[in-house]
C-alpha positions as a printed Julia matrix, in Angstrom:
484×3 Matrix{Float64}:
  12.32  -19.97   10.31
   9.95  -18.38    8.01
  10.56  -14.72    6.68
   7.88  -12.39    5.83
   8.26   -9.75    3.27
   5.77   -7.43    4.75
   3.5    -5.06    3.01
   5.39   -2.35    1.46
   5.86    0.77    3.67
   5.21   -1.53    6.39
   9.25   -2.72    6.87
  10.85   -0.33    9.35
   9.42    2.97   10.43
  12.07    5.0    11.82
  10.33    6.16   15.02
  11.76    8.45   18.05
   9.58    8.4    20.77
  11.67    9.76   23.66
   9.05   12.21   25.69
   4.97   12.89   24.75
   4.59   16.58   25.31
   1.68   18.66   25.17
   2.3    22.61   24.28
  -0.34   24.62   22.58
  -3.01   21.77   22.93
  -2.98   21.35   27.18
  -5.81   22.31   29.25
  -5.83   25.19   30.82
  -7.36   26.52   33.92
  -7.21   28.46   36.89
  -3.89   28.35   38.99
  -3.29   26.32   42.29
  -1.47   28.59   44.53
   0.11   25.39   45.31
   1.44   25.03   42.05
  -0.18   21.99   41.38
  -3.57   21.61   38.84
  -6.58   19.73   39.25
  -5.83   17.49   36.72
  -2.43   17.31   36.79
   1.04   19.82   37.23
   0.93   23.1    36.28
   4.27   24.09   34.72
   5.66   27.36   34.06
   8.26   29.92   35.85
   7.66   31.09   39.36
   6.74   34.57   40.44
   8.91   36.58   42.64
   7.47   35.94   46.37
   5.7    38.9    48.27
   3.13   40.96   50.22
   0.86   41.47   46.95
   2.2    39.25   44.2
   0.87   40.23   40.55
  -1.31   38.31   37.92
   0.75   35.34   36.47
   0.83   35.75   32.51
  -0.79   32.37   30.61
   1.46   29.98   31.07
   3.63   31.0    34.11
   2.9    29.8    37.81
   3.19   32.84   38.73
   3.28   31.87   42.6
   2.35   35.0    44.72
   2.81   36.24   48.08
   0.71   35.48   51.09
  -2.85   35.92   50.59
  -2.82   36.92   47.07
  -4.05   35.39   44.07
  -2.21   33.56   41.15
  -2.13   33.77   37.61
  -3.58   32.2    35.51
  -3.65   28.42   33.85
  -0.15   27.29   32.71
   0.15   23.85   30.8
  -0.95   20.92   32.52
  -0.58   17.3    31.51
  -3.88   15.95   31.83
  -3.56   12.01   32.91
   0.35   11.42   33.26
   0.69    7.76   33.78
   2.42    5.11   31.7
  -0.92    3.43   30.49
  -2.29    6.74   29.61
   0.66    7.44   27.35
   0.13    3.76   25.74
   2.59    1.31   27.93
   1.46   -1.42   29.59
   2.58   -0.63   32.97
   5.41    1.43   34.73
   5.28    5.0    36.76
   5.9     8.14   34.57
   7.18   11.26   35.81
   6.7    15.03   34.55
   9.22   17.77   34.31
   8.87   21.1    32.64
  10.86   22.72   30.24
   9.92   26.04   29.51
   5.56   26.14   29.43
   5.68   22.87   28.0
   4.27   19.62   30.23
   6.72   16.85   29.29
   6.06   13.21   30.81
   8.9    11.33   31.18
   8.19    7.28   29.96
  11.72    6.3    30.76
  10.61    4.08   33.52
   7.57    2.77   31.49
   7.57   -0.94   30.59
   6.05   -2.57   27.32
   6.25   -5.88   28.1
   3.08   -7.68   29.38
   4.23   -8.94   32.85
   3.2   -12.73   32.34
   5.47  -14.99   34.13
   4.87  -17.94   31.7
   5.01  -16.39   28.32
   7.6   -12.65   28.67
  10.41  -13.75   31.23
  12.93  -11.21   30.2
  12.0    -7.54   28.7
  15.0    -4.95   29.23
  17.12   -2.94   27.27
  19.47   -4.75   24.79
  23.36   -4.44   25.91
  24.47   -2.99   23.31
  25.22    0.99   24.53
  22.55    3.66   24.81
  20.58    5.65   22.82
  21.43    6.35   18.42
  21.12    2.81   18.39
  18.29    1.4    15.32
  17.53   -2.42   15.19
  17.48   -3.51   11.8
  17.44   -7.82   11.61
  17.93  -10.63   14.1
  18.68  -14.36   13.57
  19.81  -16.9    15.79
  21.51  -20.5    16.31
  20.94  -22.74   19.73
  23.83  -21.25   21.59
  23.76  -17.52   20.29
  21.77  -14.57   18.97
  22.8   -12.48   16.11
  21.49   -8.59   16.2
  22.24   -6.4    13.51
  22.11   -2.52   14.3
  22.43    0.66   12.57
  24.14    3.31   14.07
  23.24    6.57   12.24
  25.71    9.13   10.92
  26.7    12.13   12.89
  27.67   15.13   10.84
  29.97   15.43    8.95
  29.23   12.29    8.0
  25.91   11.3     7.77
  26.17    7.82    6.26
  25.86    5.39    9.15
  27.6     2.23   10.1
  26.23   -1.39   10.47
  27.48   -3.5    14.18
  26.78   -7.2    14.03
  26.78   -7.97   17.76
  26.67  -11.26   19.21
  24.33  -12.33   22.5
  24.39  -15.53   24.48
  20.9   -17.19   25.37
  20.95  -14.74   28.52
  21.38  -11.74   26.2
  24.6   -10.88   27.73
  26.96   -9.05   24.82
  29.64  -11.29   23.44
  31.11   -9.44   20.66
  30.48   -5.98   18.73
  32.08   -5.68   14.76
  31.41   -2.66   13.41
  31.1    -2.91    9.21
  33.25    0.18    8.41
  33.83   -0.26    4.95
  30.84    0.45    3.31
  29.28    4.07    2.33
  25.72    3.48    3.8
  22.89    6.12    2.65
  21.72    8.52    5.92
  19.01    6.59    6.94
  16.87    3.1     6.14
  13.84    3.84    4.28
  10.11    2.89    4.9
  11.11   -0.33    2.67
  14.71   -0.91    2.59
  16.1    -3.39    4.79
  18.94   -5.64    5.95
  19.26   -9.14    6.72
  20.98  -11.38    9.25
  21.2   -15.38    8.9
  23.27  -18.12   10.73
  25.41  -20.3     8.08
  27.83  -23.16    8.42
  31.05  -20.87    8.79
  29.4   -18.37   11.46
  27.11  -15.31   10.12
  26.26  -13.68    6.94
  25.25  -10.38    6.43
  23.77   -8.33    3.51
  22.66   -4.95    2.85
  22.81   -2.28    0.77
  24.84    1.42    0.15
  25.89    3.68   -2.44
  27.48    1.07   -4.64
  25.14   -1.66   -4.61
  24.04   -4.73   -2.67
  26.54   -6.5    -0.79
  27.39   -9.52    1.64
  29.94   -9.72    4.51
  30.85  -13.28    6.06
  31.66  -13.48    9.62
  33.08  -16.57   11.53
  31.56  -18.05   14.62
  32.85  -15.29   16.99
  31.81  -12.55   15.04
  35.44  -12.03   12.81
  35.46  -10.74    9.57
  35.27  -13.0     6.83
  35.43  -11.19    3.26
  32.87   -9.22    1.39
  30.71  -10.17   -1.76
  29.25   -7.07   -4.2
  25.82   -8.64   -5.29
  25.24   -6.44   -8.27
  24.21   -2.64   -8.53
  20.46   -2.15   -7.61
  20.71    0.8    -9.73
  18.53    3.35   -7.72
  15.43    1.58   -8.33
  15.33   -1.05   -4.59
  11.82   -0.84   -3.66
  12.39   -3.59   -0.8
  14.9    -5.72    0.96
  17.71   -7.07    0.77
  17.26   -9.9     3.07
  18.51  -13.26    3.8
  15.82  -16.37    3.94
  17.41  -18.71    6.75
  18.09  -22.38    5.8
  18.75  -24.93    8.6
  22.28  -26.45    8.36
  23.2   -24.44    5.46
  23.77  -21.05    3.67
  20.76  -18.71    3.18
  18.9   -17.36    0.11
  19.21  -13.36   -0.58
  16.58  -11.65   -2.26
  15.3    -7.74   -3.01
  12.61   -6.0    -4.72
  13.35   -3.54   -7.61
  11.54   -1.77  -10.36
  12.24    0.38  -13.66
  10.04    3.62  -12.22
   8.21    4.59   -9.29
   4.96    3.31  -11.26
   5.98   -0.08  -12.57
   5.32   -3.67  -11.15
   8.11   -4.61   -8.47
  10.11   -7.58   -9.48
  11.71   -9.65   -7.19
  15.57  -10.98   -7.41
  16.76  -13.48   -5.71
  20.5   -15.35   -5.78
  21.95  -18.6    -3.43
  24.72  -17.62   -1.04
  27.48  -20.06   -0.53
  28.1   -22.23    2.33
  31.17  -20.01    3.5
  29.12  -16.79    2.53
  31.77  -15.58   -0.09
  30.53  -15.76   -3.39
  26.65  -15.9    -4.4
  25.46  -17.49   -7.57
  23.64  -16.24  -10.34
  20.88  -13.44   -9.51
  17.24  -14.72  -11.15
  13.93  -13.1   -11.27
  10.71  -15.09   -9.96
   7.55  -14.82  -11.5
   6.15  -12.09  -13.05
   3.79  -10.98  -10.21
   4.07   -7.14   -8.62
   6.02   -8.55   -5.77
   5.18   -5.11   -3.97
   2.07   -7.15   -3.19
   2.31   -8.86    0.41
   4.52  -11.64    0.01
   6.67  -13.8     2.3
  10.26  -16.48    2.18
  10.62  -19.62    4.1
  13.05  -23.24    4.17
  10.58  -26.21    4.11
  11.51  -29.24    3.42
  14.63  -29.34    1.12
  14.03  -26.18   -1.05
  12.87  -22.3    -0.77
   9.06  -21.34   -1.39
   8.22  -17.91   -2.05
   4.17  -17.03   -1.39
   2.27  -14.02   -2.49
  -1.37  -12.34   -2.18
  -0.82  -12.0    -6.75
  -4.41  -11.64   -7.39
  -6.08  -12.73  -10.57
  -8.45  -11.95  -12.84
 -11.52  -13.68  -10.99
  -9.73  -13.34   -7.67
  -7.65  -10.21   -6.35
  -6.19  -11.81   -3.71
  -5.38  -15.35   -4.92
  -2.71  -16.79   -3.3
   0.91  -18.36   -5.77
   3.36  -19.86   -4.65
   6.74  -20.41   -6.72
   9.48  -23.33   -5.25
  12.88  -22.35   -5.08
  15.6   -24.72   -5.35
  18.57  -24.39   -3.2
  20.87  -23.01   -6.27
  18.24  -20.29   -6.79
  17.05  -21.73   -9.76
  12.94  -20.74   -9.28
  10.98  -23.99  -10.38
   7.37  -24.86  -10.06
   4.07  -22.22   -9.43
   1.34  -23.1    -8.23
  -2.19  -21.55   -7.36
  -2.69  -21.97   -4.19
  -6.15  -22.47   -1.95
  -8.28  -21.3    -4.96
 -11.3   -19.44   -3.82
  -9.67  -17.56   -0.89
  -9.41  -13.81   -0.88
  -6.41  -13.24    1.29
  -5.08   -9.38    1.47
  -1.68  -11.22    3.17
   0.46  -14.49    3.11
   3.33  -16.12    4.86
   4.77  -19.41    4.04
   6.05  -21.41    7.07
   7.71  -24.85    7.37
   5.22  -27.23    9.81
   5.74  -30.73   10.13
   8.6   -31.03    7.05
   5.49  -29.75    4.91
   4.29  -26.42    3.68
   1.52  -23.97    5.55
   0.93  -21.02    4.65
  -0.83  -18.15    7.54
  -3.18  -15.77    5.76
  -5.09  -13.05    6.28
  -8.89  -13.27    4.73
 -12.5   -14.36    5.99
 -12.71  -17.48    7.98
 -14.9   -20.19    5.59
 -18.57  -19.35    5.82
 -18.86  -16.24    6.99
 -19.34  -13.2     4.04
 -18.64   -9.15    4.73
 -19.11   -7.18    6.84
 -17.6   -10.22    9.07
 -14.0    -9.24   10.24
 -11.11  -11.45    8.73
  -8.79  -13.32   10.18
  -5.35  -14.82   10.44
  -5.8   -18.57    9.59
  -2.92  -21.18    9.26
  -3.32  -24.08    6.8
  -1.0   -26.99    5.03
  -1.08  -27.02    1.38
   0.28  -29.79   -1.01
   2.0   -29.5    -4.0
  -0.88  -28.81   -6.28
  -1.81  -25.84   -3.85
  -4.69  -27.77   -2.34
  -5.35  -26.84    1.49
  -4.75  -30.31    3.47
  -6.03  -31.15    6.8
  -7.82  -28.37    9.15
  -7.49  -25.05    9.22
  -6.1   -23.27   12.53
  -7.64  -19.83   13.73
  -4.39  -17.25   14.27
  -6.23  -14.22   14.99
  -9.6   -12.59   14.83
  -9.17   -9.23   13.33
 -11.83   -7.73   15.02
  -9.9    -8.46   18.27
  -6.77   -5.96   17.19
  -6.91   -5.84   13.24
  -3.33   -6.96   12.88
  -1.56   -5.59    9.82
   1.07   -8.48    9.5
   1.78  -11.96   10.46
   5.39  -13.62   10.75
   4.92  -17.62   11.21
   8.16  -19.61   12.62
   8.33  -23.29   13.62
   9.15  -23.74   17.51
   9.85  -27.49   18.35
   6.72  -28.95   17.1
   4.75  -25.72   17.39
   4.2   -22.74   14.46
   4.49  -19.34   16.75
   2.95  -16.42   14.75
   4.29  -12.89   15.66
   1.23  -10.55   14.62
   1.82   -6.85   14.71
   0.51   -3.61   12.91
  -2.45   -3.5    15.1
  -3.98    0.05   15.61
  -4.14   -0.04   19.61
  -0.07   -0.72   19.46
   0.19   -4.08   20.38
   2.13   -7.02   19.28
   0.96  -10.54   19.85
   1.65  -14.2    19.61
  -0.56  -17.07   18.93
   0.93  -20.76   18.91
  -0.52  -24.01   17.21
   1.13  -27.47   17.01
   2.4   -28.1    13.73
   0.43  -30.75   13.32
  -2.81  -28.27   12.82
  -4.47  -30.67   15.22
  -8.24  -29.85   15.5
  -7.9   -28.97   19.45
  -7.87  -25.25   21.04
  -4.12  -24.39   20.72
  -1.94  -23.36   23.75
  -1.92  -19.96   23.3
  -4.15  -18.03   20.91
  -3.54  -14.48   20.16
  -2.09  -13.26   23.42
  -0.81  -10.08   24.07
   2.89   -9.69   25.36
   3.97   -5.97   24.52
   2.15   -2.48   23.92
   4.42    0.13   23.18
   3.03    3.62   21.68
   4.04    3.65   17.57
   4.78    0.81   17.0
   1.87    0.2    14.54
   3.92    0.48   11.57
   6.78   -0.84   13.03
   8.05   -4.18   12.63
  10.68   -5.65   15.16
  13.26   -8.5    14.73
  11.76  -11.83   15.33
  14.39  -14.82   16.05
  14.15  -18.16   17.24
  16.65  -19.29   19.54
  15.81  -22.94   21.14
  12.57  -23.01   22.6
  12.52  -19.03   22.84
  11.13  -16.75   20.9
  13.33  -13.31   20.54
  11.76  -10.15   19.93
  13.93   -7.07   19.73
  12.98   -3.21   18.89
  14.08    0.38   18.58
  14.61    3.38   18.94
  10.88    3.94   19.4
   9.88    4.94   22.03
  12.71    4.7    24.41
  15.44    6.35   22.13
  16.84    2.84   22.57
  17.06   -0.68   21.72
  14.58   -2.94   23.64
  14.61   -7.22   23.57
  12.13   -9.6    25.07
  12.53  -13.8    25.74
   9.23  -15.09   25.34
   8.91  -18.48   25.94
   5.7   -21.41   25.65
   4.49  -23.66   27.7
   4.59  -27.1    27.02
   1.88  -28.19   24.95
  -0.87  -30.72   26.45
């Protein structure tokens, strides 16, 4: 499974989208002696009934006797329904509190109701609302969801929950992580990280005292805890864990002297029983606050990033990783394309890399695009090139390429109109149409900046997200059909 580093700021925006309201900024107009507007409910609080009721004040109902008028225009909510407020479907409801129209987008759903791709989309069962999804991973038999339950005062620090689902998403088991001092909220580009291993689950993350790592068996039991080292103030992005198949993971984290210098990425093997973790070693000397991405291909680690050069500001390295952490060979890759984003991704025991620049022969104004290629160890684009996205469809922000069977499924997401999309090509890079390309299967309002958990489990793709805007943690099955 590949793991992008997304552009910074871009990580996990904290978002609480319970109710859209609409105070000082509703239409106003004359009142319904019903108590219902032309364009939608008027809210406010009713006048006492009678022969010769009085003028309303601006805002109030102000519902008067028989035969006399009202007052005048309260709040009204213009056009209340879910796709209105940004969903894809559902029935909203309005309520008023005070003069203020509130629409209700509990019942609301996000999901795009497509019977062959989104065949579950419901809330995750793991309790109500204060509930933040920070990673996912998965095996074949089981999902892994890490959560972040924030502090309450007094104590404001938070607590981590690794819960365990089956392939139904039906809640196995819920460990709370209460021995570390968290800070009182994640940042725009602080994260934490999730990853199967051969003894169960391994977690890192980071608090007050540094980066650390907690083991957990194969039914969610504490393990032991690792301190990583002291990220000294200056973590600019991550930690997270880069998944390996059949054995332990790769940590890694962003950091930087000041708020102006050149981030500098860190990364350190994690052993097979998750712990101890062996020495921490810089990569390359790139600002790896540029968009970068992790994956497992083949039988080592490969870090890719947008560097930019001196000729070309968005040439493409990538550095090998071996499965020690020693960082090994860089290498220039597809020389002549200007790509603003990158994420490596294992296809066909080789290397591809999905990128975001102009498609080959067309020039600017022309839209960009995501675009998924091989490379070989010189760098070297092999083979064809496969069409992700068009940007000038929904201008995605990100990309997150993971192999499925014999498929690469890109999650693409940071797309102005809120939407979050898949697109699916044979890991071959064959030169037909793929199976799916770029389709739609939620639209929830925010989640531009936000990026959910993305997990593979068997042939399904996971997707889970939250709070935004439900005040609770949402999850979606998507699955493919088979290719042709």
């Amino acid at each position: 499974m590949s793991r992008a580093l997304r552009p910074s700021g871009l990580l996990i925006a904290l978002l609480v989208i319970g109710m859209a309201s609409c105070d000082g900024g509703c239409d106003r107009g004359a009142l319904d002696p019903t108590g219902i507007g032309g364009m939608g409910v008027i809210l406010g609080a009713a006048g006492t009934p009678g022969t010769a009721g009085a003028q309303g004040a601006a805002g109030n109902s102000g519902t008067a006797g028989a035969n006399a008028p009202g007052g005048s225009g309260g709040s009204r909510c213009g056009d209340p329904s879910c796709v209105a407020q940004g969903y894809v479907s559902g029935t909203a409801s309005i309520s008023a509190e005070g003069s203020v129209c509130a629409i209700d987008t509990s019942a609301c759903n996000e999901c795009v109701d497509t019977a062959s791709f989104v065949i579950r989309c419901d809330d995750a069962p793991v309790g109500g609302a204060n509930r933040w999804t920070v990673r996912m991973a998965a095996t074949d038999s089981e999902i892994g969801l890490l959560l972040l339950l924030p502090g309450r005062p007094p104590n404001l620090t938070g607590t981590l929950v690794f819960a365990r689902l089956s392939p139904d998403l039906q809640l196995l088991s819920w460990t709370p992580i209460t021995d570390e001092v968290l800070l009182a909220a994640v940042g725009t580009s602080k994260d934490y990280g999730v990853a199967p291993s051969p003894s169960g689950w391994i977690i890192v993350g980071w608090g007050l005292y540094g980066i650390f790592i907690h083991a957990m068996d194969a039914a969610g039991a504490a393990l032991g805890r690792v301190d990583v080292g002291d990220w000294g103030g200056s973590l600019l992005e991550g930690p997270l864990l880069v998944p390996r198949p059949d054995g332990p993971p790769l940590v890694a984290w962003v950091s930087a002297a000041s708020a102006v210098a050149p981030g500098t990425m860190h990364v350190a093997a994690v052993a097979a029983d998750g712990l101890s973790v062996g020495p921490t070693r810089e990569l390359t000397l790139e600002d790896w606050t540029r968009p970068h991405g992790f994956a497992f291909v083949g039988d080592a680690f490969f870090a890719a990033i947008a560097a930019g050069s001196a000729t070309n500001r968005g040439q493409i390295r990538v550095q090998r990783i071996e499965t020690d952490g020693t960082p090994t060979t860089v290498v220039d890759a597809l020389t002549g394309v200007n790509a603003t984003s990158v994420a490596p991704v294992a296809c066909a025991g080789s290397l591809c890399l999905v990128y975001d620049a102009l498609p080959p022969g067309t020039a600017p104004p022309t839209g960009g695009a995501f675009q998924l290629v091989r490379i070989d160890a010189t760098g070297a684009g092999v083979g064809n090139i496969a069409l992700v996205s068009y940007n000038v469809e929904h201008h995605y922000a990100w990309a997150t390429p993971v192999p499925i069977g014999g498929d690469i499924v890109t999650v693409l997401g940071g797309a102005p109109d809120d939407v979050l999309g898949v697109a699916r090509w044979p890991a071959t890079l064959s030169a037909g149409l793929p199976p799916t390309l770029e389709t739609v299967i939620t639209r929830w309002p925010g989640q531009a900046r936000y990026v959910p958990a993305i997990a593979v489990r068997g042939p399904d793709l996971v997707v889970a997200w939250g709070p935004a805007p439900k005040d609770r943690i949402r999850i979606a099955r998507v699955t493919f059909p088979s290719a042709p």
